[in-house]
N, C-alpha and C positions, 0 to 999 in steps of 0.2 A: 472574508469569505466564510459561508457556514458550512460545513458540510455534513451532508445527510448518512446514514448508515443503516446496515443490515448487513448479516453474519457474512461475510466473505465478499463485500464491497461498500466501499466508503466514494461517494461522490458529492458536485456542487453543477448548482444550476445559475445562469443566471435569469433578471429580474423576467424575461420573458418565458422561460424553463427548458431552453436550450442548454445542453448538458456541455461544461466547458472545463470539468474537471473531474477526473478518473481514476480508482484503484482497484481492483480487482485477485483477490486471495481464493480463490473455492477450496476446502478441504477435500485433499487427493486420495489423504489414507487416513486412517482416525488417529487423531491430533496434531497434523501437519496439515499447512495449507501451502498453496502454488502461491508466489505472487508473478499472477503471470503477464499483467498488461498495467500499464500506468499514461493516463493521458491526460495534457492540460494545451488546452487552447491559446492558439497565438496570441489572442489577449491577454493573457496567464503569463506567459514567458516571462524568463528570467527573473517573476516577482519571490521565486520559492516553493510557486503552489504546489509540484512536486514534492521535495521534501516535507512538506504537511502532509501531504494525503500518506506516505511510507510513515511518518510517523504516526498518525492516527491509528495505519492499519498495524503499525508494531501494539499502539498500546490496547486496540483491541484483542489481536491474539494473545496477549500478555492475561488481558481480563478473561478469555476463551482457556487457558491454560494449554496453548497449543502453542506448537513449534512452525518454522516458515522454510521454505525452499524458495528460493529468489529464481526464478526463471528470464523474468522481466531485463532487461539489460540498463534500465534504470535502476532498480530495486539492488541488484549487483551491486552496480557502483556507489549506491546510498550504504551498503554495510561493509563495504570496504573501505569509506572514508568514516564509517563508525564502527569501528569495532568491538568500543563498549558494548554493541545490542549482538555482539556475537553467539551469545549466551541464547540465543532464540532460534538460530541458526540450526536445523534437522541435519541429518545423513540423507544426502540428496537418492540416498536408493530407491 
């Protein structure tokens, strides 16, 4: 799956350009971003494409030099079964 990006959302389309994969981070305050929505099409399930899209948008805030707030109640559970990337992790104030 490829997926496409721009500053504060990383998605994938398929071949007909139906959007069947989703990440969405917008920056709330300067240098923190929300991740506040994650979505992958029932075709998608259970393949991972979650975990890809949280990691892309980890390594683009990484490139961004920005911190994250996990809203998302997937995004949660992806950095609490990682907590190496805790280090990216903002003060949710």
């Amino acid at each position: 799956m490829q997926f496409q990006e721009t500053d504060g959302r990383i998605w994938a389309e398929d071949q007909a350009g139906k959007l069947v994969a989703e990440i969405t981070f917008p920056e709330t305050r300067p240098g923190v971003a929300d991740i506040d929505h994650t979505f992958v099409d029932a075709s998608l399930r259970g393949q991972g494409a979650a975990g890809r899209l949280v990691e892309a948008a980890v390594a683009q805030l990484r490139r961004r030099d920005m911190k994250a707030v996990p809203t998302c109640s997937y995004a949660q559970r992806w950095f609490q079964d990682h907590p190496e990337q805790g280090d990216l992790l903002a003060d949710s104030q």
